[in-house]
C-alpha positions in Angstrom: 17.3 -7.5 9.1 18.2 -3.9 7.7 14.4 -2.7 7.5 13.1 -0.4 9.9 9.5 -0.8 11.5 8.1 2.0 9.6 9.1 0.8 6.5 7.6 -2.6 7.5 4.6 -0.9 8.7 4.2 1.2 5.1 4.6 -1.9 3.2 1.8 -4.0 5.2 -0.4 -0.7 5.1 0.4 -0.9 1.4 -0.6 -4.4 0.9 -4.0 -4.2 2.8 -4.7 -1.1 0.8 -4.4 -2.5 -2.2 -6.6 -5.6 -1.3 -9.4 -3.4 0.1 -9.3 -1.2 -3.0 -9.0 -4.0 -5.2 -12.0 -6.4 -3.5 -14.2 -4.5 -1.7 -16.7 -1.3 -1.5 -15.0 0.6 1.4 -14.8 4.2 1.4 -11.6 5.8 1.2 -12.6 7.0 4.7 -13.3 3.6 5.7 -10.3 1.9 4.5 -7.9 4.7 6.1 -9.5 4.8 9.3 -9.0 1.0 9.3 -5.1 1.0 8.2 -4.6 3.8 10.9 -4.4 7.2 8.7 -5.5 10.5 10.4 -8.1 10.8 7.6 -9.0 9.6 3.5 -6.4 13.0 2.4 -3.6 11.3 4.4 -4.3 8.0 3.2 -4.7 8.9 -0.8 -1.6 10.8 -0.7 0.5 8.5 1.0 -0.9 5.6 -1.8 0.0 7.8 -4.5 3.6 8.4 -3.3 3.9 4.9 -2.8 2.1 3.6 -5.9 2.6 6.3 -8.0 -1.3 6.2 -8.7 -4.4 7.8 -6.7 -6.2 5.0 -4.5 -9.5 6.0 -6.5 -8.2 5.3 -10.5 -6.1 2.0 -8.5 -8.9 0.9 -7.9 -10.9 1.5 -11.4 -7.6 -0.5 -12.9 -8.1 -3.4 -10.7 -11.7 -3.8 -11.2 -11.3 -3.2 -15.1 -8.8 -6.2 -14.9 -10.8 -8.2 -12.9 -13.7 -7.6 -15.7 -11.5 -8.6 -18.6 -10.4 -11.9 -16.7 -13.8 -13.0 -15.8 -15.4 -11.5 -19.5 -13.2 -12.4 -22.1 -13.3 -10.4 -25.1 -14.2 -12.7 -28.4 -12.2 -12.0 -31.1 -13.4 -12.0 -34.2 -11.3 -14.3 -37.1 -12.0 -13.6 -40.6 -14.1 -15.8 -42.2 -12.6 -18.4 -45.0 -14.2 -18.4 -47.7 
């Protein structure tokens, strides 16, 4: 298949990551205890490298997003006279 198991296993570790981040209230330390990381340094660095992003401002971004889909933003037309 051409991937190896590591890479397999980064990219499901990814995956979950990004869900927990995204949808839940976990600690870092939770959430890399839980995908298998020695501790939350391991885990955040490994995120950013992969992501390009720390796990703590992903998850801000997600969370703003999720905020502007559920809260629309009226926008404001000028009034005709």
């Amino acid at each position: 298949m051409g991937t190896s198991h590591s890479k397999m296993l980064a990219a499901v570790r990814l995956e979950i990551a990004c869900r927990l981040l995204a949808d839940s209230n976990k600690r870092l330390e939770e959430i890399a205890k839980f995908l298998g990381y020695a501790n939350a340094s391991s885990f955040s660095r490994s995120f950013a490298r992969l992501m390009k992003i720390q796990p703590v401002a992903y998850r801000r971004q997600q969370r703003g997003r999720e905020h502007d889909r559920l809260h629309p933003r009226r926008r404001s037309h000028p009034i005709e006279l």
